[in-house]
LUMMARTOR-996338 format. One record per residue (C-alpha): residue number from 1; y, z, x. Coordinates in steps of 0.25 Angstrom, whole numbers, plus 2048, in hexadecimal, padded with zeros to 3 digits. Example, Ala and Ser with C-alpha at 12.3 -4.5 7.8 and 13.67 -1.06 7.14 Angstrom:
// residues 2
+-----+-----+-----+-----+
: num :   Y :   Z :   X :
+-----+-----+-----+-----+
:   1 : 7EE : 81F : 831 :
:   2 : 7FC : 81D : 837 :
+-----+-----+-----+-----+
This chain:
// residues 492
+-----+-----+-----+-----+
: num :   Y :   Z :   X :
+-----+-----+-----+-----+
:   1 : AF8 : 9ED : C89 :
:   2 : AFB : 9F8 : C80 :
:   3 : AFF : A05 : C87 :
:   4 : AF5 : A10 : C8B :
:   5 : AFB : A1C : C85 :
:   6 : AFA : A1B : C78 :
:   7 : AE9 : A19 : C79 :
:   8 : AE7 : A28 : C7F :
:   9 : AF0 : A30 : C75 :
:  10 : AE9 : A28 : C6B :
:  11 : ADD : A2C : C71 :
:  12 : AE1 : A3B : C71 :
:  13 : AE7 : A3A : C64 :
:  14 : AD9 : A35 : C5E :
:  15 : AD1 : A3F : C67 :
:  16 : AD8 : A4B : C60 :
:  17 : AD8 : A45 : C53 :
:  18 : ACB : A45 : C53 :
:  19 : AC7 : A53 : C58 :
:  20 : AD1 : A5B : C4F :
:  21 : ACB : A52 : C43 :
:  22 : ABE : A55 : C47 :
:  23 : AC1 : A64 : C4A :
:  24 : AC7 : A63 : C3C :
:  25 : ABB : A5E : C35 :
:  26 : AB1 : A65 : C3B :
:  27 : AB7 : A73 : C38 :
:  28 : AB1 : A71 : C2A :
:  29 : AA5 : A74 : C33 :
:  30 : AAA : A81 : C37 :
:  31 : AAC : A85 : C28 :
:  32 : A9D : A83 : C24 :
:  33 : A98 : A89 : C31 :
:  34 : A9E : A94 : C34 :
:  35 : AA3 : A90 : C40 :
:  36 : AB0 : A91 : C45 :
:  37 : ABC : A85 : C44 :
:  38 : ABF : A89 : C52 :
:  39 : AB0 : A85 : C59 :
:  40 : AB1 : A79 : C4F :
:  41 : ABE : A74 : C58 :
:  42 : AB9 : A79 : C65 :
:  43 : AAB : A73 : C63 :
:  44 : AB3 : A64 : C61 :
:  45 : ABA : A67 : C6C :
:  46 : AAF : A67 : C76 :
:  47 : AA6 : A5C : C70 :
:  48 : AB4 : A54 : C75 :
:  49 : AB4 : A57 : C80 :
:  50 : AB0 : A53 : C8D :
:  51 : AA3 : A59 : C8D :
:  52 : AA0 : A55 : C7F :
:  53 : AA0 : A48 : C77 :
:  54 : AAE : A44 : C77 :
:  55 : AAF : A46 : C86 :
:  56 : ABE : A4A : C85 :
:  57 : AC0 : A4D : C93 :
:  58 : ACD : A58 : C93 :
:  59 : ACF : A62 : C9B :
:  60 : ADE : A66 : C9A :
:  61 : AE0 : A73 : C99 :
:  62 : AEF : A73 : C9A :
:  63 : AF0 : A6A : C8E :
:  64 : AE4 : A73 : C87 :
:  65 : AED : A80 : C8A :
:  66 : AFA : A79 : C84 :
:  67 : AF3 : A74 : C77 :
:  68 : AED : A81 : C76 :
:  69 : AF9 : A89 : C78 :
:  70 : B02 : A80 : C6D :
:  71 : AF7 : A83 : C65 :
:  72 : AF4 : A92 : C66 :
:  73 : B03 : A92 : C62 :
:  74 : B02 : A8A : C56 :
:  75 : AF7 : A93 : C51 :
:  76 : AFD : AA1 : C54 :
:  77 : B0B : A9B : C4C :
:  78 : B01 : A98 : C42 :
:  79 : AFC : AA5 : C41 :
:  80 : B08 : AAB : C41 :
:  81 : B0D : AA3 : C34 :
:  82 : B01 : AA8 : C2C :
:  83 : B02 : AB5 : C31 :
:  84 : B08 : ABD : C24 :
:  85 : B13 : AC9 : C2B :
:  86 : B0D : AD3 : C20 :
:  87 : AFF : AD1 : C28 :
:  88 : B06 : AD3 : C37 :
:  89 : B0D : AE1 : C2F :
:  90 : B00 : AE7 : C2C :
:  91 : AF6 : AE0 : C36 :
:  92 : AFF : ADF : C41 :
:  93 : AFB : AEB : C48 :
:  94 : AEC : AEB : C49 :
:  95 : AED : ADC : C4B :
:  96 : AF8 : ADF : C57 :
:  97 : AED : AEA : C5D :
:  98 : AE2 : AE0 : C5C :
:  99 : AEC : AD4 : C61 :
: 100 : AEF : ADE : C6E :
: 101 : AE6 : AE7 : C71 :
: 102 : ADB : AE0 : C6C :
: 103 : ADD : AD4 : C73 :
: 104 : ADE : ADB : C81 :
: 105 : AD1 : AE5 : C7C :
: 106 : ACA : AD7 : C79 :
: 107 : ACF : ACF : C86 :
: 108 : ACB : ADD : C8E :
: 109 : ABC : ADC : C8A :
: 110 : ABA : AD0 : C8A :
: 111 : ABF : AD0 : C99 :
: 112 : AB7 : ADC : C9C :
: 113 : AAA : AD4 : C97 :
: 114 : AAD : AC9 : C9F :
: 115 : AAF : ACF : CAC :
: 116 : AA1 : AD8 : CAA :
: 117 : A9A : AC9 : CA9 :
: 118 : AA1 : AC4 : CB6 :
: 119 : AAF : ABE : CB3 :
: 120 : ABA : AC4 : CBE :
: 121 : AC5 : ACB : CB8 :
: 122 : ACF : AC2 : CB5 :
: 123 : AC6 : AB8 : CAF :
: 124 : AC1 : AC2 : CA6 :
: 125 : ACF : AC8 : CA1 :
: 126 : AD3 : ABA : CA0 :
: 127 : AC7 : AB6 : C98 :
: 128 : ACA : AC5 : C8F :
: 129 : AD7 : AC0 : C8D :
: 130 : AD6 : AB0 : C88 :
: 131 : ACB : AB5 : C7D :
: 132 : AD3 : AC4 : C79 :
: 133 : ADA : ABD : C6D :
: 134 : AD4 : AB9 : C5F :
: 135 : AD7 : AAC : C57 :
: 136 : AD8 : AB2 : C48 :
: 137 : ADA : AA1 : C46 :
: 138 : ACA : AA0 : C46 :
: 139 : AC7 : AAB : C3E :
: 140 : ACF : AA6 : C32 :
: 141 : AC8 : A9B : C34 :
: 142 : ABB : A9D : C33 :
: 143 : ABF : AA6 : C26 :
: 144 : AC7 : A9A : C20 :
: 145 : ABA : A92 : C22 :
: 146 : AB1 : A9D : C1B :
: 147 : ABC : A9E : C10 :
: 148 : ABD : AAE : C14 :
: 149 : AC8 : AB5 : C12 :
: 150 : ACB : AC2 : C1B :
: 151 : AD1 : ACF : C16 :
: 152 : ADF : ACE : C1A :
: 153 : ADF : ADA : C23 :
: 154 : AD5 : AD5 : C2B :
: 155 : AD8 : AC5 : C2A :
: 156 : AE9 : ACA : C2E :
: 157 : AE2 : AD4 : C38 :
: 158 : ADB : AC6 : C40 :
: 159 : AE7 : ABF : C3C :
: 160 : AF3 : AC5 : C43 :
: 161 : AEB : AC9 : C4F :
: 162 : AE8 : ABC : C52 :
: 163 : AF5 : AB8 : C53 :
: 164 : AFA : AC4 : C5B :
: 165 : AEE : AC4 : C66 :
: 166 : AEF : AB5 : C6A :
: 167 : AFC : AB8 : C72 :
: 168 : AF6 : AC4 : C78 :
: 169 : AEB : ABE : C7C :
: 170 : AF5 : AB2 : C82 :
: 171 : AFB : ABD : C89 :
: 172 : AF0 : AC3 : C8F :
: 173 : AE9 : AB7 : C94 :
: 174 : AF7 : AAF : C9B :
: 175 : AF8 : ABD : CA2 :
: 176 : AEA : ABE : CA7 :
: 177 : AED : AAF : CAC :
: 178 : AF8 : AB1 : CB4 :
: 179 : AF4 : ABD : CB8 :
: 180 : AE5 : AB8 : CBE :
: 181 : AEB : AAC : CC1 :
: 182 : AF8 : AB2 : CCA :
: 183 : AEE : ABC : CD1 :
: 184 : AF7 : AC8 : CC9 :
: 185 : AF2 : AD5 : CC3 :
: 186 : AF7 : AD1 : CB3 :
: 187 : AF0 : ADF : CAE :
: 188 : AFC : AE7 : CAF :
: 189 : B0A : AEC : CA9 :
: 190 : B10 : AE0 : CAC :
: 191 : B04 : AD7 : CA4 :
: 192 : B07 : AE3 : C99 :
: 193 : B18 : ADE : C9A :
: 194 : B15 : AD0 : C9A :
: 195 : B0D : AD2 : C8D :
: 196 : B18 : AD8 : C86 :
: 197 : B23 : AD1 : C8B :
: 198 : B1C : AC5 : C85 :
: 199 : B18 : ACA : C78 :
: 200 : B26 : AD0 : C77 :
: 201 : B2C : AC2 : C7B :
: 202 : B23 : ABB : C72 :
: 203 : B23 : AC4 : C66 :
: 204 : B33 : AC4 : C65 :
: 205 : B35 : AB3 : C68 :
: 206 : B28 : AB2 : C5C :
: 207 : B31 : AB9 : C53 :
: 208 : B3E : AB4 : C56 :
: 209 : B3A : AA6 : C56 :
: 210 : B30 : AA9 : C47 :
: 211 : B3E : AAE : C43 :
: 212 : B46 : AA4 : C48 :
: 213 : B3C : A99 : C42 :
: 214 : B3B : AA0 : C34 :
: 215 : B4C : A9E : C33 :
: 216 : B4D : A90 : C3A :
: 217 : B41 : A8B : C2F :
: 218 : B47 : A8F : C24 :
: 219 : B54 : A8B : C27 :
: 220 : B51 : A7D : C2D :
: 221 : B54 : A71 : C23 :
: 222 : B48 : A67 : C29 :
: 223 : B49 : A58 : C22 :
: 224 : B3A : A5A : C20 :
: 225 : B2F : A66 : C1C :
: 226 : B26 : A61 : C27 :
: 227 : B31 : A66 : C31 :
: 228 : B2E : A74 : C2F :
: 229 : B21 : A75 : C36 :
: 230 : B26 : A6E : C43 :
: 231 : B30 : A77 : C44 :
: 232 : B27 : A83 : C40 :
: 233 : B1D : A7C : C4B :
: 234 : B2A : A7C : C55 :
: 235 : B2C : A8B : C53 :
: 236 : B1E : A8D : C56 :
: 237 : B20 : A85 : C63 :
: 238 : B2D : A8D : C66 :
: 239 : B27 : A9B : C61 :
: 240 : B1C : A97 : C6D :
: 241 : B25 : A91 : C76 :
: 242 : B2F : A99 : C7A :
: 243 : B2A : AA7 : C7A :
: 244 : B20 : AA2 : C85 :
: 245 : B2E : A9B : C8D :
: 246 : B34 : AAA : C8D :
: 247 : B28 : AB1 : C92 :
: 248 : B22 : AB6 : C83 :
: 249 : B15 : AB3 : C7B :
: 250 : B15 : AA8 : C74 :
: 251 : B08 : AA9 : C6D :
: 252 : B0E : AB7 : C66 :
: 253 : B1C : AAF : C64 :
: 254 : B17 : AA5 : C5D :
: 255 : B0D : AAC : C53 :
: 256 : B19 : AB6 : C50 :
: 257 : B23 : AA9 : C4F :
: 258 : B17 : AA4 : C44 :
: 259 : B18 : AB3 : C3D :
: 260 : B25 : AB2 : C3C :
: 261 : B26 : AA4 : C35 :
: 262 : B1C : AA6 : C2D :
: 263 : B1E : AB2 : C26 :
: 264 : B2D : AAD : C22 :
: 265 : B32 : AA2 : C17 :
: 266 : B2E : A96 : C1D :
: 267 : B32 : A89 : C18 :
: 268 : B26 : A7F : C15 :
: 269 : B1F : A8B : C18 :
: 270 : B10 : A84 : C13 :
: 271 : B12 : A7A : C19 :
: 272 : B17 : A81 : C28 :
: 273 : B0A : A89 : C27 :
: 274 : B00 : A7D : C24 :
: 275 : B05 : A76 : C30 :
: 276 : B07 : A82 : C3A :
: 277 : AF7 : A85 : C35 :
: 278 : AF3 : A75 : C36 :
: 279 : AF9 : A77 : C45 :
: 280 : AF0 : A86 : C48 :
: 281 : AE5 : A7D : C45 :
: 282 : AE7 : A71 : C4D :
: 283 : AEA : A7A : C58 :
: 284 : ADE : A82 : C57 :
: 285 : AD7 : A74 : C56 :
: 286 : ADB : A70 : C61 :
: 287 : ADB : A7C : C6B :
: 288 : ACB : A7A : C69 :
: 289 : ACA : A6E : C69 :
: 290 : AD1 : A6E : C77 :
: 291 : AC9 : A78 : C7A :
: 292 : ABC : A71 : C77 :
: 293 : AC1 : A65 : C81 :
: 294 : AC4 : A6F : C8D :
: 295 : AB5 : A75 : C89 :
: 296 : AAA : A70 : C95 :
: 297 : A9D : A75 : C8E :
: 298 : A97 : A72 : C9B :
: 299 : A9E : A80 : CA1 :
: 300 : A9B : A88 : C94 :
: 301 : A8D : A8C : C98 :
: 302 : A91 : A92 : CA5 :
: 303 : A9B : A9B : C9F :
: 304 : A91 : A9C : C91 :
: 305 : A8B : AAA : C94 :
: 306 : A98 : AB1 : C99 :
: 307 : AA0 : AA9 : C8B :
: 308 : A95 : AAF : C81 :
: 309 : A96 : ABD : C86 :
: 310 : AA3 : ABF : C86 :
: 311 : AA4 : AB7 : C79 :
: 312 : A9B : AC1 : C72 :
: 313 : AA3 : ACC : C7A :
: 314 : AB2 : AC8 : C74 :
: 315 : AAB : AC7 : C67 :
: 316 : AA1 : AD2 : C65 :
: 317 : AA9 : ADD : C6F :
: 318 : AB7 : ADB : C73 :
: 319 : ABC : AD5 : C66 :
: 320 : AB5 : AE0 : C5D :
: 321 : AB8 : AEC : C65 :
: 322 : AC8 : AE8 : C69 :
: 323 : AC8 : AE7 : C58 :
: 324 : AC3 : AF4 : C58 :
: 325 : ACC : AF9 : C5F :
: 326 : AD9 : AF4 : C5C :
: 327 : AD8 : AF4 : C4B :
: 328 : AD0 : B02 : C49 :
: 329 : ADC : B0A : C4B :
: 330 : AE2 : B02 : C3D :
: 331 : AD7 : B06 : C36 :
: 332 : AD0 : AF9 : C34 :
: 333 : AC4 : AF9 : C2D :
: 334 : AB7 : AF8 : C38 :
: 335 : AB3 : AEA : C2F :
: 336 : AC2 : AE6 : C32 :
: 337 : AC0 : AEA : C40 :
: 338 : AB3 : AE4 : C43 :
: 339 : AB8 : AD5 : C3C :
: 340 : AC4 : AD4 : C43 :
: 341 : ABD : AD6 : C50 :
: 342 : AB2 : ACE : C4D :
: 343 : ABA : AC1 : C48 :
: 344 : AC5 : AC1 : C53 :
: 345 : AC1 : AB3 : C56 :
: 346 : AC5 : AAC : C62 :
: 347 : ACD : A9D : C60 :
: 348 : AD6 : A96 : C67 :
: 349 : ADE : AA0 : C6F :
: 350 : AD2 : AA2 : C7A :
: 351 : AD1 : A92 : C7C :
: 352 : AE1 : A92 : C7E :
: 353 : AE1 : A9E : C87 :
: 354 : AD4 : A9B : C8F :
: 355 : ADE : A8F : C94 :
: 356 : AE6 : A9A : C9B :
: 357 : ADF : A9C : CA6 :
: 358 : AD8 : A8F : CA9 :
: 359 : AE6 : A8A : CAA :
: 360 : AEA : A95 : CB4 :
: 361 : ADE : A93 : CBD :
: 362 : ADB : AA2 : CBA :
: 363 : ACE : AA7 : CC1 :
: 364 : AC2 : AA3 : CB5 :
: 365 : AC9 : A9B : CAD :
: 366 : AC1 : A91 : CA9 :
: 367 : AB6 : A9B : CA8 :
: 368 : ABF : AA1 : C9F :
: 369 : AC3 : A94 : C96 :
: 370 : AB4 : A91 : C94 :
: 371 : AAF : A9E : C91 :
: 372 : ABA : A9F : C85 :
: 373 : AB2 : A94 : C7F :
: 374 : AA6 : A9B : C7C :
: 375 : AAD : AA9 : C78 :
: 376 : AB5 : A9E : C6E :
: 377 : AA9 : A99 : C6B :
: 378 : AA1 : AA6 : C68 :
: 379 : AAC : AAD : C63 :
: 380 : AAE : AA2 : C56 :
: 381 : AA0 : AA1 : C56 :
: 382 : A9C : AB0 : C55 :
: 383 : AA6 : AB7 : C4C :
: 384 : AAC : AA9 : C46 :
: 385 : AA0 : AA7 : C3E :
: 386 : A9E : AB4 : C39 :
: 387 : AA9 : AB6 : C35 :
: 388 : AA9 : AB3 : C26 :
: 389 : A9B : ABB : C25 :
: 390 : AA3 : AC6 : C2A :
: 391 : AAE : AC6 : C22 :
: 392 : AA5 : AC7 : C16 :
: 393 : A9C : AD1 : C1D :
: 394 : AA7 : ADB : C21 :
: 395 : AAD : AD8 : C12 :
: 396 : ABB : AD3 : C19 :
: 397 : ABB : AC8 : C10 :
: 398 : ACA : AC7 : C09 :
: 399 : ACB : ACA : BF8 :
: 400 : AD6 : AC1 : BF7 :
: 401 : AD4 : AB3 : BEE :
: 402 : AD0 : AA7 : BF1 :
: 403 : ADB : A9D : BF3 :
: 404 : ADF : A94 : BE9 :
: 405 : AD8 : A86 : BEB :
: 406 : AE9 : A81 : BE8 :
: 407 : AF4 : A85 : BEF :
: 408 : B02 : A84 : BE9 :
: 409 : B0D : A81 : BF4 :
: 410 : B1C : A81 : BF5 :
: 411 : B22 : A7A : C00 :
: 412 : B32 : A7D : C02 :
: 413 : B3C : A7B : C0C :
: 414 : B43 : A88 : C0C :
: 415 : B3D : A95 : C07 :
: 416 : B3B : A98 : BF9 :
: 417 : B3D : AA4 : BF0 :
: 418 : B33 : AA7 : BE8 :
: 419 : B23 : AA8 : BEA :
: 420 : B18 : A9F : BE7 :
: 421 : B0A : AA9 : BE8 :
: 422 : AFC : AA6 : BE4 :
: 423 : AF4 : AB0 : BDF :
: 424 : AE5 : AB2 : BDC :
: 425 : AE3 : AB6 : BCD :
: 426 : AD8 : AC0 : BCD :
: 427 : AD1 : AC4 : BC4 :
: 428 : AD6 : AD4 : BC5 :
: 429 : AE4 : ACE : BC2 :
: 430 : AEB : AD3 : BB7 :
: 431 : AF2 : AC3 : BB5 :
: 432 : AE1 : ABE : BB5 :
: 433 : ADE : ABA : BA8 :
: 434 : AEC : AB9 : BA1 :
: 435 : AF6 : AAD : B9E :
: 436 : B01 : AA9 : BA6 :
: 437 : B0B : AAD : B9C :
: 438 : B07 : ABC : B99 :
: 439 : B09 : ABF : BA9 :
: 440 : B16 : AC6 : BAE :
: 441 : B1C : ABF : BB7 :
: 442 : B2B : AC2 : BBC :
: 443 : B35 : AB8 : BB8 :
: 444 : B35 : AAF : BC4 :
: 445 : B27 : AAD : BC7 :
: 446 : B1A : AA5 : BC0 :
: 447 : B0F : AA0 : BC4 :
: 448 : B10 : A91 : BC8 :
: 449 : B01 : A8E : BC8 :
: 450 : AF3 : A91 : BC6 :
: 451 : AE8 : A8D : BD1 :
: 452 : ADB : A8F : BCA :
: 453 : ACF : A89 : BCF :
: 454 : AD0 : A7A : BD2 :
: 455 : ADA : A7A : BC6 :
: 456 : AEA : A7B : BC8 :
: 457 : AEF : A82 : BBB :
: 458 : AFE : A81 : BB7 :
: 459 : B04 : A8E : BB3 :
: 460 : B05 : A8E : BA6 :
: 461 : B08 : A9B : B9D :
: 462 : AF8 : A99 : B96 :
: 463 : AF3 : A99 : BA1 :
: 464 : AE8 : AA5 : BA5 :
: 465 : AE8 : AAA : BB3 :
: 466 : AD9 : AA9 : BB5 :
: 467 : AD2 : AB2 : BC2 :
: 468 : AD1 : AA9 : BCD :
: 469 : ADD : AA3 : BCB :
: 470 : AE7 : AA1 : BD6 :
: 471 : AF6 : AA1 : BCE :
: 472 : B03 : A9E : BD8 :
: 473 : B0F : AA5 : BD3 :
: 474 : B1F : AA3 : BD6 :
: 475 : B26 : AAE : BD8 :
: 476 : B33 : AB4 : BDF :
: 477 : B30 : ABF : BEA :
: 478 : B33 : AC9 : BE3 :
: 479 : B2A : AC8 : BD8 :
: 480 : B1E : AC7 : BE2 :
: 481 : B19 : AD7 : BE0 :
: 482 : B1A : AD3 : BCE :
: 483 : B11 : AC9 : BD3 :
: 484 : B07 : ACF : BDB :
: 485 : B05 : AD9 : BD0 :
: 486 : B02 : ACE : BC8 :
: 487 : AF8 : AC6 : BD1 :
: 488 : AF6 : ACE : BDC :
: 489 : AF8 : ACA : BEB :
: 490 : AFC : ABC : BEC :
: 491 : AF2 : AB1 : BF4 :
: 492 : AF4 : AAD : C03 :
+-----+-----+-----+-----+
């Protein structure tokens, strides 16, 4: 007889298989209507499951919580290694504010409405608390599939807050947990000190471990390039891992170990960030597909009335006025304000940390986990598909170029001196209209190719730069301010 064993991890292997391929596919769907990637996954997830056609009976919320944890960390390292430093210099601060203060301003009304339509207090801080953060991952989403492009002080804005919120909101809900849970009051100096201490711990292992990683990347001799993302995937592991061991935060850790790294030479840099953004993706996959499966629409309609209220609460309320509040002081424009509030789209940190409490036994939990489901639900749904109407509404949309249909890469082992930068050839520009041989550049830098249209153009000294054109240029670093004179600001 052939052994057992093999026949069910086949089973499972197939399973996944095909719901990943098929949440893959159908987000093409989400592209043409408007509808979120996120609701795509989820919607897979429950026709899966028990209740739906695939009858996948699961119920394993420990497992849920672990795969959903391993994959919240892999998205925030993500983040952190697209996160340009210049955007923390000078977004930071109003991002911090809304990361904080935001954060407990939305977690406290939300928890204010919850108790006026009947949930005791510890269910409704609880429930304020799993839904306080914002998941910038869907908004950028849903821009990608309108092909939108925000103006960077708002897009940045979104950006860095989102991963500087999801540890607080972390925070804030373990210590509401343990606290309900144990019978202790949690609101008090010592909740305020344990908030700290961990944030400190977390910030100051994040940074040493980004650090550390930069140096032991770039000074690792691997036998082969596709070495360099495990080991950047092991960092992200360690950057998670230990901080949590010591008593620190492991979600800030790990997005500052990703900020870090990412705004360092890198070696295979390219290829380091296509694999960490592949992995954010199949996490965020697979938190709602799990999701999905732990979904009994059987108890939805019970908690249906309560769910849509306080959806339309979070999005209409607590979200807008805690924006208000937290970026007016900076002097952002009232059409900055009102889009930032409005777009703070919930993902997959409310799934994770809804597990929280159903896994401590804390009072309401799995009034709690299902009623995250239709604030998910109604908070994609409601702002997720106006957003591209109002980014153009509220004239937010980005000037910068289109990208090039090609993309021209240079993969190495160690970091290189010199630059290779794309630029947009716009019709205002000086270089537009003339030959390659009549432009001034310095000694050590030329243009290495011409992307225009559907054509690739080689370089030569006849050639006329033409508006529209996308021209890559090699340079040294210190010839990048000549440069820019000449073609403005380089393309990201």
């Amino acid at each position: 007889m052939f052994p057992a064993e093999p026949i069910p991890t086949a089973l499972l292997m197939v399973t996944f298989g095909v719901l990943l391929a098929v949440s893959v596919i159908f987000s093409r769907v989400s592209d043409r209507a408007g509808i979120p990637v996120v609701l795509i996954f989820l919607t897979i997830g429950m026709l899966a499951g028990s209740e739906g056609i695939g009858r996948i009976a699961f119920t394993d919320y420990h497992f849920a919580f672990r795969v959903g944890t391993i994959a919240l960390a892999l998205i925030l390292f993500d983040g952190g290694l697209n996160t340009p430093m210049s955007a923390v210099r000078r977004y930071g601060a109003p991002a911090g504010v809304l990361a904080t203060f935001g954060v407990l301003a939305t977690a406290g009304l939300v928890a204010l409405a919850a108790r006026m339509i009947g949930f005791a207090w510890p269910a409704a801080l609880l429930l304020g608390a799993v839904v306080s953060s914002t998941d910038a991952a869907s908004v950028f989403a849903v821009l990608r599939g309108s092909r939108i492009h925000l103006k960077r002080r708002v897009g940045l804005t979104l950006e860095v807050e989102s991963g500087l919120n999801d540890p607080i909101a972390v925070l804030l809900t373990v210590e509401l947990t343990r606290g309900f849970t144990l019978g202790l009051d949690v609101l008090d100096w010592s909740f305020a000190l344990d908030v700290v201490r961990q944030m400190l711990i977390g910030g100051l292992a994040g940074m040493a471990i980004g650090f550390g990683g930069r140096l032991l990347l770039n000074r690792a001799r691997l036998p082969a390039g596709g070495l360099y993302p495990v080991l950047s995937l092991g960092l992200a592991f360690l950057a998670f891992g230990i901080p949590t061991l010591i008593g620190g935060s492991g979600f800030l850790a790990v997005y500052l170990a990703g900020l870090v790294l990412g705004n360092g030479p890198l070696p295979y840099r390219l290829g380091l960030l296509r694999v960490h953004d592949a992995a954010a993706w199949l996490s965020q996959i697979s938190v709602f597909l799990v999701f999905g499966l732990l979904v009994f629409p059987s108890e939805l309609p019970a908690v249906a009335g309560a769910g849509l209220a306080l959806a339309l609460l979070l999005t209409l309320v607590a979200r807008p006025l805690a924006t208000l509040l937290c970026l007016l002081p900076f002097r952002y424009p009232l059409a900055d304000i009102g889009y930032i509030g409005w777009v703070g789209l919930r993902g997959a940190v409310p799934i994770i940390l809804a597990l929280f409490p159903v896994l401590a036994g804390a009072p309401g939990a799995d009034r709690i986990f299902n009623i995250v489901f239709f604030i998910v639900v109604a908070n994609a749904l409601l702002p997720g598909v106006t957003v591209p109407w109002l980014t153009r509404r509220l004239h937010l949309e980005s000037d910068d170029p289109p990208s090039p249909p090609a993309v021209l890469e240079i993969e190495s082992l160690q970091p290189l001196r010199g630059e290779l930068r794309s630029f947009y050839v716009d019709d205002a520009l000086a270089v537009a209209g003339q030959p390659l041989r009549d432009l001034p550049f310095p000694g050590s830098a030329a243009a290495t190719l011409i992307v225009r249209g559907q054509e690739l153009i080689a370089p030569l000294p006849d050639v006329i730069l033409m508006p529209g054109d996308h021209v890559y240029v090699l340079s040294q670093r210190e010839d990048a301010p000549f440069i820019q004179l000449m073609f403005g600001r380089p393309e990201e």
